[in-house]
MARZAKE-210690 format. One record per residue (C-alpha): residue number from 1; chain; x, y, z. Coordinates in pm, 1 decimal. Each point is the difference from the previous one (the first is absolute). Example, Ala and Ser with C-alpha at 12.3 -4.5 7.8 and 13.67 -1.06 7.14 Angstrom:
<r><marvo>1</marvo><drenro>A</drenro><east>1230.0</east><north>-450.0</north><up>780.0</up></r>
<r><marvo>2</marvo><drenro>A</drenro><east>137.0</east><north>344.0</north><up>-66.0</up></r>
This chain:
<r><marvo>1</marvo><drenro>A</drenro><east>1143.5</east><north>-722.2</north><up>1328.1</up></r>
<r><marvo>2</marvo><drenro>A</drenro><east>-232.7</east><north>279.4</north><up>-75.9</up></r>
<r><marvo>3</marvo><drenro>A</drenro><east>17.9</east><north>291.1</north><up>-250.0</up></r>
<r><marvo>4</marvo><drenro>A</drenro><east>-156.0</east><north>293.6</north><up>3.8</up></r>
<r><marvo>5</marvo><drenro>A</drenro><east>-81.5</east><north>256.4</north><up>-305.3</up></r>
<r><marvo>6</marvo><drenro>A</drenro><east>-56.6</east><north>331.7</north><up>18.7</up></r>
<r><marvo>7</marvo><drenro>A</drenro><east>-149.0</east><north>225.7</north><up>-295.8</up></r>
<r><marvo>8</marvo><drenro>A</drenro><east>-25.5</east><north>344.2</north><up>-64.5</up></r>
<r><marvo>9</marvo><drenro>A</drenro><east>-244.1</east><north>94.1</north><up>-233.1</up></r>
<r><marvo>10</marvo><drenro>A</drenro><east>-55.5</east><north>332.4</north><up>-181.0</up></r>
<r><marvo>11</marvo><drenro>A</drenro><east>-247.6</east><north>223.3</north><up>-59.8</up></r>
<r><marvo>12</marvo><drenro>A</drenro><east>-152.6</east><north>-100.8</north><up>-373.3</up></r>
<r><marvo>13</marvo><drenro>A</drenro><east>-158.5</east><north>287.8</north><up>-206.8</up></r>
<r><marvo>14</marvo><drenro>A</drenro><east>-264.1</east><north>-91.8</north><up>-221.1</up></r>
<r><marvo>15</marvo><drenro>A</drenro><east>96.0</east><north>154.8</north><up>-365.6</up></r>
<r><marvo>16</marvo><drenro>A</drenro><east>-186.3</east><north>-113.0</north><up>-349.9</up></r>
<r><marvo>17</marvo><drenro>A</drenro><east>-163.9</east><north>-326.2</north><up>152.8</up></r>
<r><marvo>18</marvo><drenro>A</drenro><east>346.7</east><north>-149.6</north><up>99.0</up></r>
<r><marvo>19</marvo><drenro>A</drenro><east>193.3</east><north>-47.8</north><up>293.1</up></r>
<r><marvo>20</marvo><drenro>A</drenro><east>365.5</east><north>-76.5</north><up>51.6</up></r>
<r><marvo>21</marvo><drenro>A</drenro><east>45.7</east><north>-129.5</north><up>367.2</up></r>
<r><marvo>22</marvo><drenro>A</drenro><east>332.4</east><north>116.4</north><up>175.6</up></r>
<r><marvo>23</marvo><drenro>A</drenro><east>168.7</east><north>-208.0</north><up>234.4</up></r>
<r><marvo>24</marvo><drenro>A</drenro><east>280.0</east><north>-22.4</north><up>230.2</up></r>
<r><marvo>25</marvo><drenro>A</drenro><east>100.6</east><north>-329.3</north><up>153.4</up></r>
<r><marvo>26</marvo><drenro>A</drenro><east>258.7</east><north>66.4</north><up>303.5</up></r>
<r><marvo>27</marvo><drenro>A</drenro><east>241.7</east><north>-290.4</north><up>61.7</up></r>
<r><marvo>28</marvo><drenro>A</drenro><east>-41.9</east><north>-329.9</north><up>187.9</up></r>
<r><marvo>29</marvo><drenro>A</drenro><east>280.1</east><north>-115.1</north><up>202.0</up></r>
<r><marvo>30</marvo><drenro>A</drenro><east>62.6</east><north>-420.0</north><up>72.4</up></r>
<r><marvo>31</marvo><drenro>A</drenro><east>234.9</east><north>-67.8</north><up>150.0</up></r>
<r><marvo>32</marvo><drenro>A</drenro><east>267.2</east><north>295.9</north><up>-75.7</up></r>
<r><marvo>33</marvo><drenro>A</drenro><east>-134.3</east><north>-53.9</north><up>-371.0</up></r>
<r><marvo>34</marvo><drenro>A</drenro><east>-166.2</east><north>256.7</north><up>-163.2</up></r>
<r><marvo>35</marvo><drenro>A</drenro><east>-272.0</east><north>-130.6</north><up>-226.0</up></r>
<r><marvo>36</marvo><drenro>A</drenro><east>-162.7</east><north>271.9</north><up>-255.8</up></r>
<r><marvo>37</marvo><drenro>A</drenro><east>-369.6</east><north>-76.4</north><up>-114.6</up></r>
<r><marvo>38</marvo><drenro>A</drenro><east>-100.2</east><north>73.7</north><up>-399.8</up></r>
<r><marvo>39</marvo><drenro>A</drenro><east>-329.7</east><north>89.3</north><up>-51.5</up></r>
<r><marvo>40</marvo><drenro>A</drenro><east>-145.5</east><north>26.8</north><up>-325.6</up></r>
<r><marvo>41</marvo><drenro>A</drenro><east>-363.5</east><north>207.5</north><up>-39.2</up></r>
<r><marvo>42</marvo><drenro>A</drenro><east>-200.2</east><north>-79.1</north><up>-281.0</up></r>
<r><marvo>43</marvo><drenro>A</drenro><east>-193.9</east><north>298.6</north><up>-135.4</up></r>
<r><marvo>44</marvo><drenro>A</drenro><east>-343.0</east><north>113.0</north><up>237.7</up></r>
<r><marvo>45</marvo><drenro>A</drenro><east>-330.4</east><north>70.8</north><up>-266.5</up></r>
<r><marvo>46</marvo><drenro>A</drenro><east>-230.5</east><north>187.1</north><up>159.3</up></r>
<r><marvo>47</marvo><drenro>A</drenro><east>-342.7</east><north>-86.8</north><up>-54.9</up></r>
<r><marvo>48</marvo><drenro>A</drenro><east>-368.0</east><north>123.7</north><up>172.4</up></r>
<r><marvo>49</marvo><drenro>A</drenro><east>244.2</east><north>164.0</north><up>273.9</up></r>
<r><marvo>50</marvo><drenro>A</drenro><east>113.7</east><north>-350.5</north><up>89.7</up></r>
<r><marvo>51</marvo><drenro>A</drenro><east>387.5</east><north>-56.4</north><up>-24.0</up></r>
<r><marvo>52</marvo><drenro>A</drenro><east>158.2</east><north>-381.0</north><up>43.5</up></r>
<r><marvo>53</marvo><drenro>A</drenro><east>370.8</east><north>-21.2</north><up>76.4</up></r>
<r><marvo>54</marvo><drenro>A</drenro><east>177.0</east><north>-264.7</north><up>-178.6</up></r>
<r><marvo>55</marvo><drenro>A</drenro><east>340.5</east><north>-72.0</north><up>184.6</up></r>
<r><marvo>56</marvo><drenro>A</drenro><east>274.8</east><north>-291.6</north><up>-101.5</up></r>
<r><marvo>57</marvo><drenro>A</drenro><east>272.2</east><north>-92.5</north><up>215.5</up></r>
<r><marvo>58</marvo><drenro>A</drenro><east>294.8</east><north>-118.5</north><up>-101.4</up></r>
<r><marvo>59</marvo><drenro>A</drenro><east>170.9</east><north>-290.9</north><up>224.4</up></r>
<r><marvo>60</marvo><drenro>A</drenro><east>270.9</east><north>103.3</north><up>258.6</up></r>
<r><marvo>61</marvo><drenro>A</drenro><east>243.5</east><north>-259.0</north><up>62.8</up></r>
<r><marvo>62</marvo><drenro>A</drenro><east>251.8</east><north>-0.3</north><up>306.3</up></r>
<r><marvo>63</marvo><drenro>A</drenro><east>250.6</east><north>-264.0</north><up>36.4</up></r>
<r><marvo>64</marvo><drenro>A</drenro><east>-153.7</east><north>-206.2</north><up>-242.3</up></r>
<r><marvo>65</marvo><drenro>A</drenro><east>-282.5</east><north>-57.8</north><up>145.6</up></r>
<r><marvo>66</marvo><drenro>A</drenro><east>-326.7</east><north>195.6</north><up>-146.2</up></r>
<r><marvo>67</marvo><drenro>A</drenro><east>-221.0</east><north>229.1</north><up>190.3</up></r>
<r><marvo>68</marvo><drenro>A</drenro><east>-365.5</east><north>76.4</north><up>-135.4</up></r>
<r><marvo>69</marvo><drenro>A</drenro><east>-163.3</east><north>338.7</north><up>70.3</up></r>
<r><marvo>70</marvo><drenro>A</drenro><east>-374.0</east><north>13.1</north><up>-45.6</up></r>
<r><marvo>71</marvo><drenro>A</drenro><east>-165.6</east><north>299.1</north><up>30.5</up></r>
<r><marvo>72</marvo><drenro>A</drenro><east>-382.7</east><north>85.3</north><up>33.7</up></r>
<r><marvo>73</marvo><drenro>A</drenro><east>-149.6</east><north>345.5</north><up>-169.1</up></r>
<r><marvo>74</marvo><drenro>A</drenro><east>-290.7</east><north>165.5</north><up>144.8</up></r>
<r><marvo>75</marvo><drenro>A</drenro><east>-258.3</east><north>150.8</north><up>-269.0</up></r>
<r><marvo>76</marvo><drenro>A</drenro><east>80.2</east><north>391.2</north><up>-78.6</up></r>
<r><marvo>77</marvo><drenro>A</drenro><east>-256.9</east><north>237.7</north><up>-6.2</up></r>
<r><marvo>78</marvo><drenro>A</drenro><east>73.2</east><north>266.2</north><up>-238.6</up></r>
<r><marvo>79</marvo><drenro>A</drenro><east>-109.5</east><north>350.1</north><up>198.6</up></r>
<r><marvo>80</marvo><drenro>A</drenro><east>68.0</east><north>378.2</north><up>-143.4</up></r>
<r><marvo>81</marvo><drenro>A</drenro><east>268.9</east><north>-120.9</north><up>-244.9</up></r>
<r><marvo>82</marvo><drenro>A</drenro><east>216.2</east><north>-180.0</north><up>331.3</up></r>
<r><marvo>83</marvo><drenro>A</drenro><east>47.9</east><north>-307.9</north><up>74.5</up></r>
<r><marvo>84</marvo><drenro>A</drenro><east>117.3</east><north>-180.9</north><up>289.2</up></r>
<r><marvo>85</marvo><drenro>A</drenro><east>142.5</east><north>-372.3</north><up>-48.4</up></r>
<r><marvo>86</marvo><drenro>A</drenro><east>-95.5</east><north>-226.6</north><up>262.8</up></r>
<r><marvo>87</marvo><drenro>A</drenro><east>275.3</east><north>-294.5</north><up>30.5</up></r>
<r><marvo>88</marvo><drenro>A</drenro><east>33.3</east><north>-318.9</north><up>275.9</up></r>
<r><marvo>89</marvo><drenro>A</drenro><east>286.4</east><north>-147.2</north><up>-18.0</up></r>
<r><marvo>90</marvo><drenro>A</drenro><east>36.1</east><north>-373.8</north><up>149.9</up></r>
<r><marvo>91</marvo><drenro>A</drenro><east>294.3</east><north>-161.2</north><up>155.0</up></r>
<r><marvo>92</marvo><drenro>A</drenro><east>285.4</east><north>-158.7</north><up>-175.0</up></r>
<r><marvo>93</marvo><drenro>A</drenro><east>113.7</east><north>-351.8</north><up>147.3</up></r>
<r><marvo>94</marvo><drenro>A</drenro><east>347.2</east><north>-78.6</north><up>-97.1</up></r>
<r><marvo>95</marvo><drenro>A</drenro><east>-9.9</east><north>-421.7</north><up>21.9</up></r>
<r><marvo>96</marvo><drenro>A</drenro><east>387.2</east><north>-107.8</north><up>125.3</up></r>
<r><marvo>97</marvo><drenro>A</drenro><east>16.4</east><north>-330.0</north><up>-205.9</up></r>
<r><marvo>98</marvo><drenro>A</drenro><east>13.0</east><north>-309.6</north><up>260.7</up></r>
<r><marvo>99</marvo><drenro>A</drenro><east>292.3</east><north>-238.8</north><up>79.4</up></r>
């Protein structure tokens, strides 16, 4: 069984050398169960116009079993004071326990 994840991300302003990163995570459904993803952003330094995103993800679990979302951040390239957040998210694989 396969889950996808879809992100919205907004615009992020550059203001005294730090960013806040906005997101919006819209639901995943499994099954008729709605499972809502927590994302905590650390804070973004920026640094010779270079900007790494830092992003933990807290585990989702669904029926008891636990699902694992990695996700992959492109490098961000700071350009008149706007920056653009490039994201790829991978697949989730929900394992159904054997027997």
């Amino acid at each position: 069984m396969w889950i996808s994840q879809s992100c919205e991300f907004r615009p992020i302003i550059v203001s005294s050398m730090w960013i806040s990163q906005s997101c919006e995570f819209r639901p995943i459904t499994v099954s008729s169960m709605w499972i809502i993803q927590s994302c905590e952003f650390r804070p973004i330094i920026v640094s010779s116009m270079w900007i790494s995103q830092s992003c933990e993800f807290r585990p989702i679990i669904v029926s008891s079993m636990w699902i694992s979302q990695s996700c992959e951040f492109g490098p961000i390239t700071v350009y008149s004071m706007w920056i653009t957040q490039s994201c790829e998210f991978r697949p989730i694989t929900v394992c159904l326990p054997c027997g």
